[in-house]
OpenMM code with the backbone's topology and positions (N, CA, C; nanometers):
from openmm import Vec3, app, unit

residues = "UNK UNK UNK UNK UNK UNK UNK UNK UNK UNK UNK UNK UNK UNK UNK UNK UNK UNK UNK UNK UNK UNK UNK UNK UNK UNK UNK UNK UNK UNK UNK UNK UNK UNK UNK UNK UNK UNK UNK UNK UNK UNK UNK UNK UNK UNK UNK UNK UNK UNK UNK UNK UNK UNK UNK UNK UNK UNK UNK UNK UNK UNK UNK UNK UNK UNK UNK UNK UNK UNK UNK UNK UNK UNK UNK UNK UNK UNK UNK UNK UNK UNK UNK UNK UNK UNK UNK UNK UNK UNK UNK UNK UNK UNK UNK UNK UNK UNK UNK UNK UNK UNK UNK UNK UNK UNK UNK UNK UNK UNK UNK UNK UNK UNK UNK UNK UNK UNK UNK UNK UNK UNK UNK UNK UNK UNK UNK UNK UNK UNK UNK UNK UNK UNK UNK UNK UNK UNK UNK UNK UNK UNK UNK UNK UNK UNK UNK UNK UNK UNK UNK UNK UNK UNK UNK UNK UNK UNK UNK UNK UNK UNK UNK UNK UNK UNK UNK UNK UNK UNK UNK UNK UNK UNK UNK UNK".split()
positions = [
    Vec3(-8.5467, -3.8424, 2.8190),
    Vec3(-8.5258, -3.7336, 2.7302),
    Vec3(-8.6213, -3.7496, 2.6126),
    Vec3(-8.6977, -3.6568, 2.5685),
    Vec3(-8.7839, -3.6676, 2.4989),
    Vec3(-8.7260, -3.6567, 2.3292),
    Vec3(-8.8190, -3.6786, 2.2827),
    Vec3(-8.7413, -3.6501, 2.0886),
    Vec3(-8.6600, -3.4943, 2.0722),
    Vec3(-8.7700, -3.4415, 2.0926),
    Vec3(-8.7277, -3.3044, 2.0714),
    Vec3(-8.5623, -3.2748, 2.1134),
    Vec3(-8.5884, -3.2894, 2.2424),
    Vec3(-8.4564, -3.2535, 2.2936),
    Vec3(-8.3382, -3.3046, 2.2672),
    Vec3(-8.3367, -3.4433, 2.1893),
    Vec3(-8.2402, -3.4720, 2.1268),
    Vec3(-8.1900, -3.4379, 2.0416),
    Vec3(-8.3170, -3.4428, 1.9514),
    Vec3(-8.2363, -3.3434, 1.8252),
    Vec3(-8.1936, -3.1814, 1.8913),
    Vec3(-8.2233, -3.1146, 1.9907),
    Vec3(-8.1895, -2.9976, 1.9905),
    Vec3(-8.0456, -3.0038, 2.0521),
    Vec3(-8.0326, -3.1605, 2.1735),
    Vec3(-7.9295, -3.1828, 2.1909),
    Vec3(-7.8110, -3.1864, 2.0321),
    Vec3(-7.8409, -3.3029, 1.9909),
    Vec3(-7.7897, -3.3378, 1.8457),
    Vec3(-7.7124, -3.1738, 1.7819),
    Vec3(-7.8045, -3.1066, 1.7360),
    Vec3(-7.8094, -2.9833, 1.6722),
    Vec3(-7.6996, -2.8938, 1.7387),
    Vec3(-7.7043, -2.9016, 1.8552),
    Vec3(-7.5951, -2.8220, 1.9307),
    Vec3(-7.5288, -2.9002, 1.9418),
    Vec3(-7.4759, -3.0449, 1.9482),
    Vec3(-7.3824, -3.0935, 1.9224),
    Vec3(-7.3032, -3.0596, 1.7636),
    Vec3(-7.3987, -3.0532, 1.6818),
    Vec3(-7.3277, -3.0115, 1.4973),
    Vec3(-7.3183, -2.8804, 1.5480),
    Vec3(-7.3447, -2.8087, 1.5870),
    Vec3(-7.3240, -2.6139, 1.5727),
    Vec3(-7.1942, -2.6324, 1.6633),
    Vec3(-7.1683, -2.6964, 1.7420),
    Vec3(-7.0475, -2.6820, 1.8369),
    Vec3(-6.9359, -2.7075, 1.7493),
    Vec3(-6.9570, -2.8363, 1.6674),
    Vec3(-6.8474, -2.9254, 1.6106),
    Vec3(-6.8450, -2.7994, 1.4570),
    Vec3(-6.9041, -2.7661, 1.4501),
    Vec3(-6.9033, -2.7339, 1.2726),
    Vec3(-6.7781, -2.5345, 1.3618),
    Vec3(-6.8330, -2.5036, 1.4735),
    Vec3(-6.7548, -2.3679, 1.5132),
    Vec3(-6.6229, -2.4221, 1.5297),
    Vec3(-6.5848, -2.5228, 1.5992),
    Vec3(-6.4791, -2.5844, 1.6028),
    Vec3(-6.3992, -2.5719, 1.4700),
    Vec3(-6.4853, -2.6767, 1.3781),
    Vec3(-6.4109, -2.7131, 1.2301),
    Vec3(-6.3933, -2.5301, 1.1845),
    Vec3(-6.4658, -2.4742, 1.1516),
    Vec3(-6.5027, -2.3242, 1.0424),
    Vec3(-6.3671, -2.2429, 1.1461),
    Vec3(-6.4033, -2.2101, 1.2784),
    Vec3(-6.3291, -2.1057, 1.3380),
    Vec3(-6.2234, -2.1354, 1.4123),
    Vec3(-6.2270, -2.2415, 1.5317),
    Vec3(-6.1152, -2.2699, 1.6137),
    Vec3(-6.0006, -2.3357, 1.5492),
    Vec3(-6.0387, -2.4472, 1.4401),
    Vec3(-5.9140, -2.5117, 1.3547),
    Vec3(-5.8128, -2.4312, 1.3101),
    Vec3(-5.8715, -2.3223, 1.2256),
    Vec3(-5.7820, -2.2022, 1.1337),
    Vec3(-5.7132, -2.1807, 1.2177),
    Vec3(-5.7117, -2.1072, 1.3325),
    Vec3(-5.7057, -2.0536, 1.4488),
    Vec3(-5.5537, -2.1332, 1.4828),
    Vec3(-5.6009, -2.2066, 1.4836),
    Vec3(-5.5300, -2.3166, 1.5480),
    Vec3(-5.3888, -2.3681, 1.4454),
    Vec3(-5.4443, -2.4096, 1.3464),
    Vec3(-5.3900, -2.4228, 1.2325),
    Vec3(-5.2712, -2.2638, 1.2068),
    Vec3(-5.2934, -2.1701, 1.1911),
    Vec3(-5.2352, -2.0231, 1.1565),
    Vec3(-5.1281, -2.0350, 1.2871),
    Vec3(-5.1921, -2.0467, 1.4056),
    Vec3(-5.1268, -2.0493, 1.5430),
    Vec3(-4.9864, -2.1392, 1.5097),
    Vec3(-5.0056, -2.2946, 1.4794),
    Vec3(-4.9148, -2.3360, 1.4494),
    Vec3(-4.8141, -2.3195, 1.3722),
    Vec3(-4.8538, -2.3131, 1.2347),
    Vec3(-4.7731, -2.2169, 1.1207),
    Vec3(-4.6798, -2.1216, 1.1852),
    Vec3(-4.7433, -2.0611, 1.2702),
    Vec3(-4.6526, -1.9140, 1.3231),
    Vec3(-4.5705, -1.9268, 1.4129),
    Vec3(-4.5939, -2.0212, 1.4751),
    Vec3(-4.5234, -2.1285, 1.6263),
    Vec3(-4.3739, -2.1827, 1.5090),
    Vec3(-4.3750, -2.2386, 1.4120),
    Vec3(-4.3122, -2.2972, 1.3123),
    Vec3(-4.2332, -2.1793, 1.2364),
    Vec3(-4.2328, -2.1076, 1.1977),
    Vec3(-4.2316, -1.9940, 1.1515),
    Vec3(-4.0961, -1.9080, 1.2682),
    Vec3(-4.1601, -1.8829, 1.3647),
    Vec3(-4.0670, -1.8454, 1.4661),
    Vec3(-3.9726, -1.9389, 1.5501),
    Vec3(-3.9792, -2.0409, 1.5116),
    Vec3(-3.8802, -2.1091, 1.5360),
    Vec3(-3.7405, -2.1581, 1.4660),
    Vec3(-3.8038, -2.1163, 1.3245),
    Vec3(-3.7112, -2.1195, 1.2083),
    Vec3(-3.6481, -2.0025, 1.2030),
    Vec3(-3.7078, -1.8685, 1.2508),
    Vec3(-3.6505, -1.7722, 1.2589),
    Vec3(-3.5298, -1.7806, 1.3660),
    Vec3(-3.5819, -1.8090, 1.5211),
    Vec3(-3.4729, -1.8399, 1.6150),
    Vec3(-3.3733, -1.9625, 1.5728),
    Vec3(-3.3884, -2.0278, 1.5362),
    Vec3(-3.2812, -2.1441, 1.5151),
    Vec3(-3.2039, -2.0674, 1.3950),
    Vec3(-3.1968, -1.9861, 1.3330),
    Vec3(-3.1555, -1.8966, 1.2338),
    Vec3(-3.0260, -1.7496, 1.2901),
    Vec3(-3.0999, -1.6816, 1.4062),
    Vec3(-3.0623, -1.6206, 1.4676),
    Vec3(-2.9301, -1.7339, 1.5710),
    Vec3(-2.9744, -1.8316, 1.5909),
    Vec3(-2.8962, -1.8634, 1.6630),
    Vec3(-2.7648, -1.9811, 1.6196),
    Vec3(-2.7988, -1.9843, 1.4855),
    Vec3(-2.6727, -2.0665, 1.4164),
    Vec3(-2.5661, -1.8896, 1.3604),
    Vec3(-2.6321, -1.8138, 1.3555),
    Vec3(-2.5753, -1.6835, 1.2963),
    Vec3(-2.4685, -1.6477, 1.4454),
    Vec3(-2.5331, -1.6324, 1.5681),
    Vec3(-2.4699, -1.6150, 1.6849),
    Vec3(-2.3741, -1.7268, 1.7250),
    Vec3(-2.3762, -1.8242, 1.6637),
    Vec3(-2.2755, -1.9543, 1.6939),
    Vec3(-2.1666, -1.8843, 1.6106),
    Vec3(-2.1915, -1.8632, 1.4495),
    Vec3(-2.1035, -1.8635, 1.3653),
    Vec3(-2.0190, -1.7092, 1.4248),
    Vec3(-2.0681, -1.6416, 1.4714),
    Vec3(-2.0160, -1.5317, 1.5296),
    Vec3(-1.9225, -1.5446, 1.6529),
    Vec3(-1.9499, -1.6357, 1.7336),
    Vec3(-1.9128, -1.6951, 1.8376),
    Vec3(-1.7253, -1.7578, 1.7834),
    Vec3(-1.7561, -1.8285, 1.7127),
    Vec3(-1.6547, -1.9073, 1.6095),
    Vec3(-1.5911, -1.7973, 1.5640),
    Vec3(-1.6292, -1.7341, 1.4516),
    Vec3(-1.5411, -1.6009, 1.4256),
    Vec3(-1.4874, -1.4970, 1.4820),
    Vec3(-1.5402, -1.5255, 1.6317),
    Vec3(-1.4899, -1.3976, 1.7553),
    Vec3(-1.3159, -1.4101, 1.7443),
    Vec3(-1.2282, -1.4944, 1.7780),
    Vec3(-1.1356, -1.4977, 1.7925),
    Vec3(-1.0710, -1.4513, 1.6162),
    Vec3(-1.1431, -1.4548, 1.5226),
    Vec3(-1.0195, -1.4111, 1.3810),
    Vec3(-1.0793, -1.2940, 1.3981),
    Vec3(-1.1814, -1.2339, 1.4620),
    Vec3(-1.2170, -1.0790, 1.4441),
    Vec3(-1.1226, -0.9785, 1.5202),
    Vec3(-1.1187, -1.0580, 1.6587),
    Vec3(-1.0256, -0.9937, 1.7383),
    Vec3(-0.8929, -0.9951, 1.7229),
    Vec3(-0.8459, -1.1185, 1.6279),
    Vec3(-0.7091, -1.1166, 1.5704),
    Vec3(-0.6329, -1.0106, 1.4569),
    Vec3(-0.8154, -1.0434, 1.4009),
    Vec3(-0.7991, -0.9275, 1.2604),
    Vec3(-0.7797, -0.7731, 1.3147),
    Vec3(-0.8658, -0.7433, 1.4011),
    Vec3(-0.8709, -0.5818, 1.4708),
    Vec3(-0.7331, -0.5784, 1.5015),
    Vec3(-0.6720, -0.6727, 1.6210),
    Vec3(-0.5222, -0.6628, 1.6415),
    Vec3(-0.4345, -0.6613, 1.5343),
    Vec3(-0.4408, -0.6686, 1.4537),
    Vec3(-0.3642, -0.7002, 1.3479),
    Vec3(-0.3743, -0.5366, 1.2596),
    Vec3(-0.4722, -0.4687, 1.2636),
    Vec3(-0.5409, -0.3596, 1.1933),
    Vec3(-0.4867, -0.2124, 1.3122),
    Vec3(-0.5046, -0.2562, 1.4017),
    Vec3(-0.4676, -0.1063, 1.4687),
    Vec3(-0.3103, -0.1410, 1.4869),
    Vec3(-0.1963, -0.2738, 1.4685),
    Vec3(-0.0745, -0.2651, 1.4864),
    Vec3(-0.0491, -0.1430, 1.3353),
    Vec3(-0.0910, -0.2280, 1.2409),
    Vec3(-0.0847, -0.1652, 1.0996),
    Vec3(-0.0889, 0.0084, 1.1254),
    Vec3(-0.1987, 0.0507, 1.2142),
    Vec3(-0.2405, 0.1933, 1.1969),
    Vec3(-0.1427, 0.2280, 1.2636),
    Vec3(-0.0950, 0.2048, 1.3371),
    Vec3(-0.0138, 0.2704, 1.4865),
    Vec3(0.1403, 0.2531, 1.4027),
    Vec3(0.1449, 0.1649, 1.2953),
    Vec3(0.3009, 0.1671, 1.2311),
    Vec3(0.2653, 0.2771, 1.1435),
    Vec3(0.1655, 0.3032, 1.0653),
    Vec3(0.1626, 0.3975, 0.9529),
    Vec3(0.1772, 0.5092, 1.0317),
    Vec3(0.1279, 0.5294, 1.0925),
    Vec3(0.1426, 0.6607, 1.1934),
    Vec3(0.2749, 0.7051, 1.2707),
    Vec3(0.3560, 0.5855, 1.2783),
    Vec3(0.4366, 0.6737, 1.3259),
    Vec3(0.5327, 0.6918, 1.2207),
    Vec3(0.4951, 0.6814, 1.0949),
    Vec3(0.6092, 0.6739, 0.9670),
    Vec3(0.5735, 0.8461, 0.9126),
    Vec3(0.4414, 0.9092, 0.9733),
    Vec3(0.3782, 1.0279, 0.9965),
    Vec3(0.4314, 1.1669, 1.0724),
    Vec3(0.4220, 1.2836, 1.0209),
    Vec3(0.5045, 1.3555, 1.0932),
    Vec3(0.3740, 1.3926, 1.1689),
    Vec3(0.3860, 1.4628, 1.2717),
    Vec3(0.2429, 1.5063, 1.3856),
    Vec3(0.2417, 1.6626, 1.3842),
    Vec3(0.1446, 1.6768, 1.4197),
    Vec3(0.0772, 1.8448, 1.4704),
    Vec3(0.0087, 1.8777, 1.3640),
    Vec3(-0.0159, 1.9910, 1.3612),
    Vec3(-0.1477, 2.1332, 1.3131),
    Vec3(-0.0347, 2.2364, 1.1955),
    Vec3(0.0760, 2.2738, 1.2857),
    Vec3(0.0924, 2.3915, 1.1948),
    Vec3(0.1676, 2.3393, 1.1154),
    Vec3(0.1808, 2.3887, 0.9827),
    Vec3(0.2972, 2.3893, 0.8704),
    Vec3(0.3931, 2.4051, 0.8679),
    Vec3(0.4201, 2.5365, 0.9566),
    Vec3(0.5940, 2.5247, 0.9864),
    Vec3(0.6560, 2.4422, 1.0795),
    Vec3(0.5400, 2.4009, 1.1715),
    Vec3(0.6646, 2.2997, 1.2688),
    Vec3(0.6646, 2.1730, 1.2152),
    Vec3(0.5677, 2.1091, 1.1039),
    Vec3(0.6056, 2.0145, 1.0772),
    Vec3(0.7130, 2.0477, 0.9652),
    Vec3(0.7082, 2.1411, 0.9089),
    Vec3(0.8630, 2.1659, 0.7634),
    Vec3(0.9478, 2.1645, 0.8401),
    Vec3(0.9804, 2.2209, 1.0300),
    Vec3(1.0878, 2.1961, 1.0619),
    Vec3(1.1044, 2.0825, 1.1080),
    Vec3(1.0449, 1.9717, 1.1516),
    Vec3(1.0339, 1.8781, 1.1537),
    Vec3(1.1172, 1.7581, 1.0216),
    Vec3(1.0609, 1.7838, 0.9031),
    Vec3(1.1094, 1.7317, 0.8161),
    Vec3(1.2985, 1.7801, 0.7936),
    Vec3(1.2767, 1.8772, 0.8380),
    Vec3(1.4232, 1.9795, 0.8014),
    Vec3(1.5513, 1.8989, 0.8978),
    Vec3(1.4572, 1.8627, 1.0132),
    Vec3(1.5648, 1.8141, 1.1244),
    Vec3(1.5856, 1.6567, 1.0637),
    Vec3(1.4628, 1.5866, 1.0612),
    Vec3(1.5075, 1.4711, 1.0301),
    Vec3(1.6174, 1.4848, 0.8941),
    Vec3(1.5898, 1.5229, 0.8096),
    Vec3(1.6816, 1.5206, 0.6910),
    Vec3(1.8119, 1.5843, 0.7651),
    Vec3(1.8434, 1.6662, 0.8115),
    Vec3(1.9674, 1.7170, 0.9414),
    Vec3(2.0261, 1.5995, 0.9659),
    Vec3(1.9409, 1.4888, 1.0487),
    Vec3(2.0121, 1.4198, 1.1058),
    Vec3(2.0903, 1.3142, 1.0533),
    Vec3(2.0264, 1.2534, 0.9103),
    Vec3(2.0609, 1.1732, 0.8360),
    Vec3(2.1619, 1.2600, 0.7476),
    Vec3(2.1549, 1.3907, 0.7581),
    Vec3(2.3187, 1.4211, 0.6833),
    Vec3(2.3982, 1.4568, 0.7506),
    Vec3(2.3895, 1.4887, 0.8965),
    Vec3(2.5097, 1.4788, 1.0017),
    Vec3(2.5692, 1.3180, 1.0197),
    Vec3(2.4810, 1.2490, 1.0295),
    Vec3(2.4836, 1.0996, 1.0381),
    Vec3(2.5782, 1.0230, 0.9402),
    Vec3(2.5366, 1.0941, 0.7977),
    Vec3(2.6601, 1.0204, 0.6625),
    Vec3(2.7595, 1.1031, 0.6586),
    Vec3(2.7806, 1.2333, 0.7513),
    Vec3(2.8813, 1.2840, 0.6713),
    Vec3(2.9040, 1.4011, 0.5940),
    Vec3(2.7509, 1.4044, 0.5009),
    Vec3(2.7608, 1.4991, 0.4282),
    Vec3(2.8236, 1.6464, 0.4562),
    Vec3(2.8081, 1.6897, 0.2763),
    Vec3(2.8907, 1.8605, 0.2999),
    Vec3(2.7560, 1.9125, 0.2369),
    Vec3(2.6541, 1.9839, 0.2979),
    Vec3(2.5237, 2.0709, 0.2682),
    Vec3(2.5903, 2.1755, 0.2067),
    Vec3(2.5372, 2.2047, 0.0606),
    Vec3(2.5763, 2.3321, -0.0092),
    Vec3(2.4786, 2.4169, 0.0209),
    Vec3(2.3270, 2.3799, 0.0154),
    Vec3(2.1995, 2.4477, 0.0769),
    Vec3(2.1007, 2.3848, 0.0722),
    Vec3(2.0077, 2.4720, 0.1378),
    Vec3(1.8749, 2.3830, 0.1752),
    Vec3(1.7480, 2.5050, 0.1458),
    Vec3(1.6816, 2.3914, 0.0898),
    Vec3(1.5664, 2.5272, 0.0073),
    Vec3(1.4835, 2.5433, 0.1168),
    Vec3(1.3992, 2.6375, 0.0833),
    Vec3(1.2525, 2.6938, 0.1976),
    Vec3(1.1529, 2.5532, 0.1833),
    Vec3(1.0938, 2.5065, 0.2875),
    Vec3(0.9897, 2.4061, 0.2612),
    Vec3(0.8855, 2.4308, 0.1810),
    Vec3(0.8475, 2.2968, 0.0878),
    Vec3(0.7082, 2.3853, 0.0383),
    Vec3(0.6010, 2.2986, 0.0671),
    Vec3(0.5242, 2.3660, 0.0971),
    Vec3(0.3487, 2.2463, 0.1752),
    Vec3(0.2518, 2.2742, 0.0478),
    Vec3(0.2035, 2.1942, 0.0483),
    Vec3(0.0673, 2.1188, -0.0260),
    Vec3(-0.0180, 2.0553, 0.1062),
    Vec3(-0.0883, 2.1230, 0.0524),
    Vec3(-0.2450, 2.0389, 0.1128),
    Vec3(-0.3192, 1.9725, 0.0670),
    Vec3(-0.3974, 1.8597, 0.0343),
    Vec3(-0.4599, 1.7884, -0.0420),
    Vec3(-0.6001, 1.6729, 0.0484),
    Vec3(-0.6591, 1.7212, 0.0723),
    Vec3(-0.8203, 1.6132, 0.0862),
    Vec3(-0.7223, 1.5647, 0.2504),
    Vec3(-0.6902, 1.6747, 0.3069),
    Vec3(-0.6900, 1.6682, 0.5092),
    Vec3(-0.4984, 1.6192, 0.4922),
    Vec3(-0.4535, 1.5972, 0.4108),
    Vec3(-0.3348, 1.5793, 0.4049),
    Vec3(-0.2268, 1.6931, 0.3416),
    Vec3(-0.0887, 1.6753, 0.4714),
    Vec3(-0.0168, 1.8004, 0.4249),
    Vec3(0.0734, 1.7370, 0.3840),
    Vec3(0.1635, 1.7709, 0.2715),
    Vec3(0.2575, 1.7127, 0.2375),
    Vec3(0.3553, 1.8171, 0.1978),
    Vec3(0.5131, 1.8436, 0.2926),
    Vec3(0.5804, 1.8967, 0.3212),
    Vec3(0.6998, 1.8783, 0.2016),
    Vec3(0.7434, 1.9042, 0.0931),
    Vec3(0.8753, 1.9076, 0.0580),
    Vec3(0.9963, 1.9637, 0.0816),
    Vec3(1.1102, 1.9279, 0.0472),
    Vec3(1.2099, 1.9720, 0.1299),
    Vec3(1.3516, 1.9288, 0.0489),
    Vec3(1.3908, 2.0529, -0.0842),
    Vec3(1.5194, 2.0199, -0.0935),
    Vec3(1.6322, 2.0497, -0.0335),
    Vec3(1.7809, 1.9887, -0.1022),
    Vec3(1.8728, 1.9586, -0.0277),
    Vec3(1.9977, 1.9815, -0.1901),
    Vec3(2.1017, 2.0604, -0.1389),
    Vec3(2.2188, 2.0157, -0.3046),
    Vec3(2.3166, 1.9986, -0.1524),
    Vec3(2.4186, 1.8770, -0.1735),
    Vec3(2.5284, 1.8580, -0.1131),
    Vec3(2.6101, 1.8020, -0.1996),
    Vec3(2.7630, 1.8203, -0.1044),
    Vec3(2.8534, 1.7520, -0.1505),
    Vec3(2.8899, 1.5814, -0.0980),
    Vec3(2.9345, 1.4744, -0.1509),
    Vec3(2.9281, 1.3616, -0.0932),
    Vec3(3.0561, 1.2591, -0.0987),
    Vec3(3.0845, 1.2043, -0.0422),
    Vec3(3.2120, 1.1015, -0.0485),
    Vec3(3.1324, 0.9825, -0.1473),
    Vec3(3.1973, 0.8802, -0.2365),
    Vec3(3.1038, 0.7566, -0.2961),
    Vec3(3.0686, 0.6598, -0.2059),
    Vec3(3.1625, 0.6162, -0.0826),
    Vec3(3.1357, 0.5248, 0.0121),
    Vec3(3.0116, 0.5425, 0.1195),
    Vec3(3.0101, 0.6945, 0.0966),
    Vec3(2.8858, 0.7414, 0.1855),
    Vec3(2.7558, 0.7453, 0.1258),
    Vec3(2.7431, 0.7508, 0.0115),
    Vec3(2.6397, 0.7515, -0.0546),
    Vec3(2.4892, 0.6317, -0.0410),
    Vec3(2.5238, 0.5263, -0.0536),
    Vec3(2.4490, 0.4408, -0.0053),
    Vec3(2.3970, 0.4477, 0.2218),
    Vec3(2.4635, 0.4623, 0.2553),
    Vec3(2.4687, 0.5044, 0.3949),
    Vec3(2.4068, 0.5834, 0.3841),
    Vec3(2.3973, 0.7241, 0.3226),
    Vec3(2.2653, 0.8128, 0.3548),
    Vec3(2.1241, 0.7684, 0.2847),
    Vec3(2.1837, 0.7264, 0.1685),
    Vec3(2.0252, 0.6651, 0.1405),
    Vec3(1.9664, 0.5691, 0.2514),
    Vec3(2.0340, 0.4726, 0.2836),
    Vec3(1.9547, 0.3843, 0.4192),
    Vec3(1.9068, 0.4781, 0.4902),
    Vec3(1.9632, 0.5636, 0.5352),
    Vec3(1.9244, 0.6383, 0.7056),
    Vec3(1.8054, 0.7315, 0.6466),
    Vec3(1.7889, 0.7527, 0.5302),
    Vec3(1.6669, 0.8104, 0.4770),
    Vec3(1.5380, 0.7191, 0.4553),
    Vec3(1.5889, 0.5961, 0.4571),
    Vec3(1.4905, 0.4418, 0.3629),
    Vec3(1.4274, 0.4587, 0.6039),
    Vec3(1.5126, 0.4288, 0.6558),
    Vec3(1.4805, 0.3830, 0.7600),
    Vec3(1.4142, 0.4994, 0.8317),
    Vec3(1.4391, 0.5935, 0.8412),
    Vec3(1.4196, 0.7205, 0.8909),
    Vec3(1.2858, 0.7167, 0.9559),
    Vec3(1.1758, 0.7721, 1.0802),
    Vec3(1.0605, 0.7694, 1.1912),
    Vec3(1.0643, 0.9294, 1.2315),
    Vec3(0.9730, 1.0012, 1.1633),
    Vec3(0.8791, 0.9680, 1.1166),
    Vec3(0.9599, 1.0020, 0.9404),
    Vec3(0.8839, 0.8873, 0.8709),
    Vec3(0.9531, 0.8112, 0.7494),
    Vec3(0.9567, 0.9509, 0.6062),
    Vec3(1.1013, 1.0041, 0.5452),
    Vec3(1.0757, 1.0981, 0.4883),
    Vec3(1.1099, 1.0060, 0.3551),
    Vec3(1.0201, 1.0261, 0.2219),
    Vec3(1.0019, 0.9826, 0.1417),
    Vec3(1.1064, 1.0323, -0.0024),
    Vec3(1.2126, 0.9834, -0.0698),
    Vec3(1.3015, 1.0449, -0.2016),
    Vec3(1.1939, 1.0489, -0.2785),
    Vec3(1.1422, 1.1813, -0.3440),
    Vec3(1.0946, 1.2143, -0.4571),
    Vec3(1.1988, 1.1988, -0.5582),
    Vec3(1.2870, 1.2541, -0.5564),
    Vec3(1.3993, 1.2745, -0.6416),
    Vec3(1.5403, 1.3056, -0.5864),
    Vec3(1.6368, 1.2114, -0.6908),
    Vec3(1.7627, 1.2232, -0.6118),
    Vec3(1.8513, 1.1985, -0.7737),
    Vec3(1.9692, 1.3581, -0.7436),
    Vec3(2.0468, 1.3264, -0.8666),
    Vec3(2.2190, 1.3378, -0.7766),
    Vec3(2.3129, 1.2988, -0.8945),
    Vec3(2.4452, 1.2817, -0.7845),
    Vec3(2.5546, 1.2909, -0.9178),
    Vec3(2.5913, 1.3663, -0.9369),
    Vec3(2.7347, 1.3822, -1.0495),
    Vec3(2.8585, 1.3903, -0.9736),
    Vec3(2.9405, 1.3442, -1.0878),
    Vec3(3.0594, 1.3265, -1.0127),
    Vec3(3.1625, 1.4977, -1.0749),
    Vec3(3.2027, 1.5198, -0.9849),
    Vec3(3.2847, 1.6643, -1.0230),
    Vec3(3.4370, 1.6240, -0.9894),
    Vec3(3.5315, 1.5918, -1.0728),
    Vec3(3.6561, 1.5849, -0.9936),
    Vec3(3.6897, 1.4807, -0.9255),
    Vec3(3.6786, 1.5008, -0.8165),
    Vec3(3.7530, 1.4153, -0.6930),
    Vec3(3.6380, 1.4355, -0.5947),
    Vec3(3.5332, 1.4589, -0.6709),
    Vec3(3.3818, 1.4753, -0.5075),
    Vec3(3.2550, 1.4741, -0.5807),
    Vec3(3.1799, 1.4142, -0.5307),
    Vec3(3.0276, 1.4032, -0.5675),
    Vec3(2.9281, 1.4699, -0.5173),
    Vec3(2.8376, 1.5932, -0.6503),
    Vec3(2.7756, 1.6434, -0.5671),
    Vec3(2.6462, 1.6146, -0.6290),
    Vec3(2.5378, 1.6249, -0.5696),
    Vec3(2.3853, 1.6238, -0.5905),
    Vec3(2.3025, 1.6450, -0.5217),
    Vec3(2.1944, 1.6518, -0.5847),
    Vec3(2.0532, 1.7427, -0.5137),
    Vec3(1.9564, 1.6164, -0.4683),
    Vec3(1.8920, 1.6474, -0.3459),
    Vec3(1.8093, 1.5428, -0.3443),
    Vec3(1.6582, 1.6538, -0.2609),
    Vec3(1.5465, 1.5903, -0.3005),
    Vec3(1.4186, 1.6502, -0.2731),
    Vec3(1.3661, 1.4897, -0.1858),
    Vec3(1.3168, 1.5509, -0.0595),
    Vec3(1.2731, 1.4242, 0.0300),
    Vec3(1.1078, 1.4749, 0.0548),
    Vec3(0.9930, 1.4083, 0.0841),
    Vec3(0.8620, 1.4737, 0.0826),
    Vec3(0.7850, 1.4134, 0.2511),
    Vec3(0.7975, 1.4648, 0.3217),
    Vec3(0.7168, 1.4099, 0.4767),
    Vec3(0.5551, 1.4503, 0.4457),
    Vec3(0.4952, 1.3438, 0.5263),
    Vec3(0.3520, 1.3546, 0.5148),
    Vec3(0.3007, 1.3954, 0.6497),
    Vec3(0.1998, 1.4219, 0.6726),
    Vec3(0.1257, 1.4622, 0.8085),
    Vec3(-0.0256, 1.4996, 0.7782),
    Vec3(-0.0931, 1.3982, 0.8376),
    Vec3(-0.2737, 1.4142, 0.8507),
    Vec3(-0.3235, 1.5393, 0.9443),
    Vec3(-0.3735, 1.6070, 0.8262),
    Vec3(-0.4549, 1.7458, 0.9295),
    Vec3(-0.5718, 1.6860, 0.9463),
    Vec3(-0.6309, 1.7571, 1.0835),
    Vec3(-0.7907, 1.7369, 1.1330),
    Vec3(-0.8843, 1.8294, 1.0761),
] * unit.nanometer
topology = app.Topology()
chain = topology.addChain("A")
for resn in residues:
    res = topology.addResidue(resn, chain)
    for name in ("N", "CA", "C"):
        topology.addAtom(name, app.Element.getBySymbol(name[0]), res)
């Protein structure tokens, strides 16, 4: 091999090594970074999917726990669309809880509905006459009552030898 060609060998040996160092390193270098980079991302994603994994069972406890809740509020709810069948609705339940104590119904007012942000809310007074032993007994069967009618107001004087008073009960029902 003659001079020349060594150094031209040589020379392309430095132009090889110096493209290496200037272009393929970075390259290489960035490559790694990003290799590093996405692995921190997946090991991230996948402690998040563990912890999810782990929390599966209080989520599904919690949901169970959340639609028992809905399915009780609901049925404490009177149902349907129109206004009058749920006022008669309210009319019967309150019926039944004063056939139930006993009572003596002096009268029963016209229902009155309110509507408010998809909610109807039905009132519904009542003036009767009452025994004292019965008195608490209709309040329960009103406290317990499905679908659940609510005492706005309840008054009770004594007249004589009989107790009479007015009571206003209020049923709810979700319009669509």
């Amino acid at each position: 091999m003659k001079n020349i060609e060594k150094k031209l060998l040589g020379l392309a040996i430095f132009l090889f090594l110096a493209l290496i160092i200037v272009r393929v390193a970075p390259l290489l270098k960035t490559s790694y970074e990003d290799g590093l980079e996405e692995i921190e991302l997946l090991e991230q994603r996948i402690s998040r999917l563990q912890l999810m994994v782990e929390e599966a069972f209080f989520i599904r406890d919690r949901e169970a726990s959340r639609r028992e809740e809905v399915a009780e509020l609901e049925s404490l709810m009177f149902t349907g669309q129109d206004p009058n069948l749920i006022g008669s609705g309210v009319q019967r339940q309150l019926r039944q809880a004063v056939d139930e104590a006993g009572l003596l119904v002096r009268q029963y007012s016209t229902p009155r509905f309110t509507e408010i942000d998809g909610w109807l809310l039905v009132v519904q007074e009542m003036d009767f006459v009452i025994e004292q032993e019965k008195i608490l007994q209709f309040l329960n069967l009103l406290e317990n009552s499905t679908p659940k009618l609510h005492i706005t107001e309840f008054n009770i004087n004594r007249n004589r030898r009989q107790y009479t008073g007015a009571i206003t009960v209020t049923g709810f029902s979700k319009q669509n």
